[in-house]
C-alpha positions, 0 to 999 in steps of 0.5 A, spaced: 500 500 500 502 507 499 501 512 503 499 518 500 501 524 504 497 530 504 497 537 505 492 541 510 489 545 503 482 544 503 483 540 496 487 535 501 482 534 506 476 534 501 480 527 499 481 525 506 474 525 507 473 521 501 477 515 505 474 516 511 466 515 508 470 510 503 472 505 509 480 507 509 483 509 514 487 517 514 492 519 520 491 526 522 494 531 526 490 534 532 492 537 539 494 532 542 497 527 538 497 525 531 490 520 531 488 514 525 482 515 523 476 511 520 468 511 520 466 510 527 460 508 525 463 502 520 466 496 523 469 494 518 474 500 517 475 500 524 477 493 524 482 496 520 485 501 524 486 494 529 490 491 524 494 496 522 496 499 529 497 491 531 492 493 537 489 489 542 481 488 539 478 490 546 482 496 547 477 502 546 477 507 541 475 515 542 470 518 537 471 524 534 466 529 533 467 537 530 460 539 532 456 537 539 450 536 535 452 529 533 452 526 539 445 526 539 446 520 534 452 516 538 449 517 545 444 513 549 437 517 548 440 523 545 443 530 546 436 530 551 439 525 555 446 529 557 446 529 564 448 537 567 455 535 569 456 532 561 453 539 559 458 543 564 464 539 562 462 540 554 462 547 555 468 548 560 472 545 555 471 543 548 473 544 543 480 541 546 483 535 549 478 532 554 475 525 551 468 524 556 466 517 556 457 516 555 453 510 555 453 509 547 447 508 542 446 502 538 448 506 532 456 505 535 459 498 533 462 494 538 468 494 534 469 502 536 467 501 544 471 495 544 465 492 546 463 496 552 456 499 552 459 506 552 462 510 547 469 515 549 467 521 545 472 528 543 472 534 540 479 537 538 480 543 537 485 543 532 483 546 525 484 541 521 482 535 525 475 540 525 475 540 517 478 532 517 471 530 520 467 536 517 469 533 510 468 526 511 460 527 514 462 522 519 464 521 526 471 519 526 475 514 531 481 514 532 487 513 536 493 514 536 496 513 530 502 509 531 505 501 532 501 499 538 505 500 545 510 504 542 510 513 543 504 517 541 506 520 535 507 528 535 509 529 528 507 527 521 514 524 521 513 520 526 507 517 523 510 515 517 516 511 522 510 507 524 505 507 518 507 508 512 505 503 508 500 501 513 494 506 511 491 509 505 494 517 507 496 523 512 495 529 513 502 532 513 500 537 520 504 541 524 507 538 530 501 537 535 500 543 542 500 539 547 504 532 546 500 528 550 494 525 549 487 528 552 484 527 559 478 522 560 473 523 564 468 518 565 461 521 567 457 515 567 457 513 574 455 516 580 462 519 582 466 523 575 472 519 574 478 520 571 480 514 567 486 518 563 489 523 566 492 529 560 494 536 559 486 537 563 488 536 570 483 533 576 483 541 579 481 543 573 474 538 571 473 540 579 472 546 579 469 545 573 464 541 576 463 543 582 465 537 585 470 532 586 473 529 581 477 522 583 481 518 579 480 511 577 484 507 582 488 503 578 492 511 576 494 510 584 497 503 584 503 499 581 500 494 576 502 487 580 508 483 580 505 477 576 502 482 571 503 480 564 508 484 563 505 486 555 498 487 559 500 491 565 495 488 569 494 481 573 487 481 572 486 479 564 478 479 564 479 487 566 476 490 560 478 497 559 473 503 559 478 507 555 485 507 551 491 507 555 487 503 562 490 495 560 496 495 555 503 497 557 504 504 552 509 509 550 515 505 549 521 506 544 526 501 543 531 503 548 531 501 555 527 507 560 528 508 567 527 514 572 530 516 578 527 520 583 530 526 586 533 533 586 537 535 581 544 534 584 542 527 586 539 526 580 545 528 576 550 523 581 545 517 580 545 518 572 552 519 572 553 512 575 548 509 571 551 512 565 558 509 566 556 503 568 551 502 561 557 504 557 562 499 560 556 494 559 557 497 551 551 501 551 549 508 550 546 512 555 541 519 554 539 523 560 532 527 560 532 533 566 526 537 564 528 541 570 520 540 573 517 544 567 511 540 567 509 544 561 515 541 556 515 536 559 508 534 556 510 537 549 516 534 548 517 527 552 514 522 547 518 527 540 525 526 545 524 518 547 522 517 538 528 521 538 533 518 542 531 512 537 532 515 531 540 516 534 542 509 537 541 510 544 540 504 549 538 507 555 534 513 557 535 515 564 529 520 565 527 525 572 520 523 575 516 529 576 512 531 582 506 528 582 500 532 582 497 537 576 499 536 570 506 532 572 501 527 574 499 526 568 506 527 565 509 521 570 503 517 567 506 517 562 513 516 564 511 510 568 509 506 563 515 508 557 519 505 564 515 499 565 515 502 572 522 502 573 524 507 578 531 508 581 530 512 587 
C-alpha cells in the first residue's frame, strides 16, 4: 500500500474525507497527538485501524466529533439525555483535549467501544482535525496513530516511522500543542472519574464541576508483580473503559528508567548509571526537564522517538512531582519505564 501524504489545503482534506466515508483509514494531526482515523460508525474500517496499529481488539477507541450536535446520534437517548455535569464539562472545555466517556447508542459498533456499552467521545480543537471530520460527514475514531505500545506520535514524521505503508494517507500537520494525549473523564457513574489523566488536570474538571473529581484507582497503584508484563495488569478479564487503562504504552526501543530526586542527586545517580551502561557497551541519554511540567508534556514522547532515531540504549529520565499536570506527565513516564524507578 502507499501512503499518500497530504497537505492541510482544503483540496487535501476534501480527499481525506473521501477515505474516511470510503472505509480507509487517514492519520491526522490534532492537539494532542497525531490520531488514525476511520468511520466510527463502520466496523469494518475500524477493524482496520486494529490491524494496522497491531492493537489489542478490546482496547477502546475515542470518537471524534467537530460539532456537539452529533452526539445526539452516538449517545444513549440523545443530546436530551446529557446529564448537567456532561453539559458543564462540554462547555468548560471543548473544543480541546478532554475525551468524556457516555453510555453509547446502538448506532456505535462494538468494534469502536471495544465492546463496552459506552462510547469515549472528543472534540479537538485543532483546525484541521475540525475540517478532517467536517469533510468526511462522519464521526471519526481514532487513536493514536502509531505501532501499538510504542510513543504517541507528535509529528507527521513520526507517523510515517510507524505507518507508512500501513494506511491509505496523512495529513502532513504541524507538530501537535500539547504532546500528550487528552484527559478522560468518565461521567457515567455516580462519582466523575478520571480514567486518563492529560494536559486537563483533576483541579481543573473540579472546579469545573463543582465537585470532586477522583481518579480511577488503578492511576494510584503499581500494576502487580505477576502482571503480564505486555498487559500491565494481573487481572486479564479487566476490560478497559478507555485507551491507555490495560496495555503497557509509550515505549521506544531503548531501555527507560527514572530516578527520583533533586537535581544534584539526580545528576550523581545518572552519572553512575551512565558509566556503568557504557562499560556494559551501551549508550546512555539523560532527560532533566528541570520540573517544567509544561515541556515536559510537549516534548517527552518527540525526545524518547528521538533518542531512537540516534542509537541510544538507555534513557535515564527525572520523575516529576506528582500532582497537576506532572501527574499526568509521570503517567506517562511510568509506563515508557515499565515502572522502573531508581530512587
Amino acid at each position: 500500500m502507499t501512503t499518500e501524504r497530504l497537505t492541510t489545503e482544503l483540496d487535501d482534506i476534501l480527499r481525506a474525507g473521501d477515505i474516511i466515508r470510503r472505509g480507509g483509514l487517514v492519520a491526522f494531526p490534532t492537539e494532542t497527538v497525531y490520531g488514525l482515523g476511520a468511520n466510527a460508525l463502520d466496523a469494518e474500517a475500524v477493524s482496520s485501524v486494529y490491524a494496522a496499529k497491531g492493537r489489542p481488539s478490546d482496547n477502546p477507541m475515542i470518537v471524534h466529533i467537530a460539532e456537539k450536535s452529533e452526539l445526539d446520534d452516538l449517545i444513549r437517548g440523545g443530546l436530551e439525555s446529557l446529564t448537567e455535569d456532561a453539559r458543564r464539562t462540554m462547555d468548560a472545555f471543548w473544543p480541546g483535549p478532554l475525551t468524556i466517556i457516555f453510555p453509547k447508542s446502538d448506532a456505535v459498533p462494538d468494534a469502536t467501544t471495544g465492546g463496552l456499552d459506552t462510547v469515549a467521545v472528543r472534540m479537538p480543537s485543532n483546525r484541521a482535525a475540525y475540517m478532517l471530520i467536517a469533510a468526511s460527514l462522519r464521526p471519526i475514531a481514532a487513536p493514536s496513530a502509531n505501532v501499538s505500545g510504542r510513543p504517541s506520535p507528535t509529528t507527521a514524521e513520526d507517523v510515517l516511522e510507524d505507518m507508512d505503508g500501513r494506511i491509505d494517507a496523512i495529513i502532513m500537520g504541524e507538530q501537535c500543542d500539547v504532546g500528550i494525549e487528552s484527559t478522560v473523564l468518565d461521567l457515567t457513574g455516580e462519582v466523575p472519574t478520571i480514567l486518563r489523566p492529560g494536559i486537563i488536570t483533576k483541579e481543573e474538571l473540579t472546579e469545573a464541576l463543582g465537585r470532586e473529581v477522583v481518579y480511577y484507582k488503578s492511576l494510584l497503584e503499581k500494576p502487580a508483580e505477576t502482571a503480564d508484563p505486555e498487559d500491565g495488569v494481573a487481572d486479564t478479564e479487566f476490560k478497559p473503559k478507555s485507551p491507555g487503562m490495560k496495555y503497557r504504552h509509550y515505549s521506544p526501543k531503548a531501555k527507560v528508567r527514572l530516578i527520583e530526586g533533586s537535581r544534584e542527586e539526580f545528576v550523581a545517580k545518572a552519572k553512575e548509571l551512565g558509566v556503568e551502561a557504557i562499560r556494559n557497551g551501551l549508550k546512555p541519554a539523560v532527560l532533566d526537564y528541570r520540573e517544567d511540567e509544561h515541556a515536559a508534556a510537549h516534548d517527552l514522547f518527540a525526545d524518547l522517538r528521538e533518542f531512537d532515531r540516534q542509537g541510544y540504549d538507555l534513557i535515564l529520565i527525572r520523575t516529576l512531582e506528582e500532582s497537576g499536570l506532572g501527574f499526568s506527565v509521570m503517567n506517562r513516564m511510568l509506563k515508557s519505564a515499565g515502572y522502573d524507578i531508581v530512587k
